[in-house]
C-alpha positions as CSV (number, residue, x, y, z in Angstrom):
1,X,-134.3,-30.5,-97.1
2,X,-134.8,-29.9,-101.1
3,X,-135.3,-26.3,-100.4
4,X,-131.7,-26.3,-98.3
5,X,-130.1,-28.3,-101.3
6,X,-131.5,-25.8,-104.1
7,X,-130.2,-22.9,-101.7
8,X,-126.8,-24.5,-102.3
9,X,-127.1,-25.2,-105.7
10,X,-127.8,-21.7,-107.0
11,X,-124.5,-20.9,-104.6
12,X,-126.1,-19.2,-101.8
13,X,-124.8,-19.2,-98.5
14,X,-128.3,-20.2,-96.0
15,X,-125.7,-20.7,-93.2
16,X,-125.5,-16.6,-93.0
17,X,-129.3,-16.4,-93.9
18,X,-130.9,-17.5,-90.4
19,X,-134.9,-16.9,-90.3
20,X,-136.9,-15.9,-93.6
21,X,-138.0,-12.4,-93.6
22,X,-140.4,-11.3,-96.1
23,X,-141.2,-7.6,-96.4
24,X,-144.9,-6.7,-97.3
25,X,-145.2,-3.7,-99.9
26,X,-148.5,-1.3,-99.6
27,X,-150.2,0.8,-102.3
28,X,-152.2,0.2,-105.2
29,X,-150.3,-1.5,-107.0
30,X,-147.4,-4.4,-106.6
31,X,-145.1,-6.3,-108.7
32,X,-144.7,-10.3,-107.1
33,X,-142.4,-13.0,-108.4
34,X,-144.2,-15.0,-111.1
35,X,-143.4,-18.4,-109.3
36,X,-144.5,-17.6,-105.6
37,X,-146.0,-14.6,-105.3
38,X,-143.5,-12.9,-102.8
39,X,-143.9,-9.0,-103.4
40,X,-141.2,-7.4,-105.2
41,X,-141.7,-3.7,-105.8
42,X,-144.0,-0.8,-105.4
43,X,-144.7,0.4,-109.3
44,X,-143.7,3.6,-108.3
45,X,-140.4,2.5,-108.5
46,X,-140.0,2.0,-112.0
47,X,-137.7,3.9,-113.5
48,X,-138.2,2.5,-117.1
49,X,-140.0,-0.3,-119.2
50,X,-138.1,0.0,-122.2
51,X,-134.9,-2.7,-121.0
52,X,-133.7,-6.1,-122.6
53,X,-133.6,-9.2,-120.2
54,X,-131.7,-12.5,-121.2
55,X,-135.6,-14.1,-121.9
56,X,-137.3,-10.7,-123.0
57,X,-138.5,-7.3,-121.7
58,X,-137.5,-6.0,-118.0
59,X,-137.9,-3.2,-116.1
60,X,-135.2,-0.9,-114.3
61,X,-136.3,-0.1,-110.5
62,X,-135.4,2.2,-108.0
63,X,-136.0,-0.4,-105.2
64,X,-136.7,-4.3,-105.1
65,X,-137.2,-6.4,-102.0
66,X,-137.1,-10.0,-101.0
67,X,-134.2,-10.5,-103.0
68,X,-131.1,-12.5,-102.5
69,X,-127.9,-11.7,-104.8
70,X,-125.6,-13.8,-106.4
71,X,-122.0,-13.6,-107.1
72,X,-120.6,-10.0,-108.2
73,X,-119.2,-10.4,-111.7
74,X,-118.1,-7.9,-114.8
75,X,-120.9,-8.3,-117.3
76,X,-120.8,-7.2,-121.2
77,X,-124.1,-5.9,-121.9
78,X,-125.6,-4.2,-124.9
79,X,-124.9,-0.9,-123.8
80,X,-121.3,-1.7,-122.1
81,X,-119.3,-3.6,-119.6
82,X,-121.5,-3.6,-116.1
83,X,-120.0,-5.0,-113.1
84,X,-123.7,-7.0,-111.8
85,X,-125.3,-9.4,-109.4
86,X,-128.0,-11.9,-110.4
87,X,-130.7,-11.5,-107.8
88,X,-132.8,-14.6,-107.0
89,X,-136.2,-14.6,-104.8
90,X,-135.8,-15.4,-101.3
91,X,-138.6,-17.3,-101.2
92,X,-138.5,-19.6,-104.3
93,X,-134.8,-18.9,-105.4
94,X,-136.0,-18.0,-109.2
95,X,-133.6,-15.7,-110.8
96,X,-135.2,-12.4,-111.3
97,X,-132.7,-10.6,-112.9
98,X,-129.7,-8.4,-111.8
99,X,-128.7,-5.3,-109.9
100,X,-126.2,-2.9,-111.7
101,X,-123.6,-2.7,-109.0
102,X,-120.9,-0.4,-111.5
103,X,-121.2,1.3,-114.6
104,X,-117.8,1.8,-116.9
105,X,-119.0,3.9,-118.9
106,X,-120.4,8.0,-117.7
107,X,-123.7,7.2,-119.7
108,X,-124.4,4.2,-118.1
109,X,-123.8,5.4,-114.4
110,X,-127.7,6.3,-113.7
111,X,-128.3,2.3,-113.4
112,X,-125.5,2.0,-110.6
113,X,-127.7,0.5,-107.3
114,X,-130.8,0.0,-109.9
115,X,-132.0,-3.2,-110.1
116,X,-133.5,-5.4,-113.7
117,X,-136.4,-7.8,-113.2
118,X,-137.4,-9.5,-116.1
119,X,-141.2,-8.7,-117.4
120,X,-141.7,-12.8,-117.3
121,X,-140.4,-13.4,-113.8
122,X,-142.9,-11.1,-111.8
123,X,-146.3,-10.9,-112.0
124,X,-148.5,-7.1,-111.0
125,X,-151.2,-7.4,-108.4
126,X,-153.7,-4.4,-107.9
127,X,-154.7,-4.4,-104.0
128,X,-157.4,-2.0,-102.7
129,X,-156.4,1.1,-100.3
């Protein structure tokens, strides 16, 4: 029941959820939320290192799974207005960071349909082949 009520508080809609579904990455080496452990995204999917979070560094990525996202809102970043969903675990409902959703300005369009995970949200596990 406190899982259900946190699912609502952070605004998200379990009623169209139905079962949990967890996807399972493979390779060498995985990036999992900090809090649960739920995997994430392959490192070959980072497209860059170098990006600012709301609590520190993040990373841009080609692909994330396990996700859930928020509300779609227009954003003003550092490098321009970004129209972006927060996107929260699906097991533990911690916000990971956002997915670029639109880009107003040409420079910026690259990050359209990338997603931002902050550095201190997700933790990177190293499994054997």
């Amino acid at each position: 029941e406190g899982f259900f009520w946190l699912l609502v508080f952070v605004g998200l809609n379990v009623t169209q959820m139905g079962r949990l579904y967890k996807e399972y990455l493979s390779g060498s080496r995985i990036w999992t939320c900090s809090r649960c452990a739920t995997h994430l995204a392959a490192h070959e999917d980072v497209v860059s290192k170098s990006f600012q979070g709301r609590h520190g560094k993040a990373f841009l990525f080609n692909t994330v799974v396990n996700v859930i996202p928020g509300k779609r809102e227009d954003r003003q970043m550092l490098t321009g207005l970004h129209t972006v969903v927060d996107i929260h675990c699906t097991s533990c409902c911690t916000i990971l960071g956002w997915k670029y959703e639109r880009a107003f300005e040409e420079s910026q369009r690259y990050k359209e349909q990338k997603y931002v995970v902050e550095k201190a949200m997700m933790t990177k596990i190293h499994c054997a082949n």
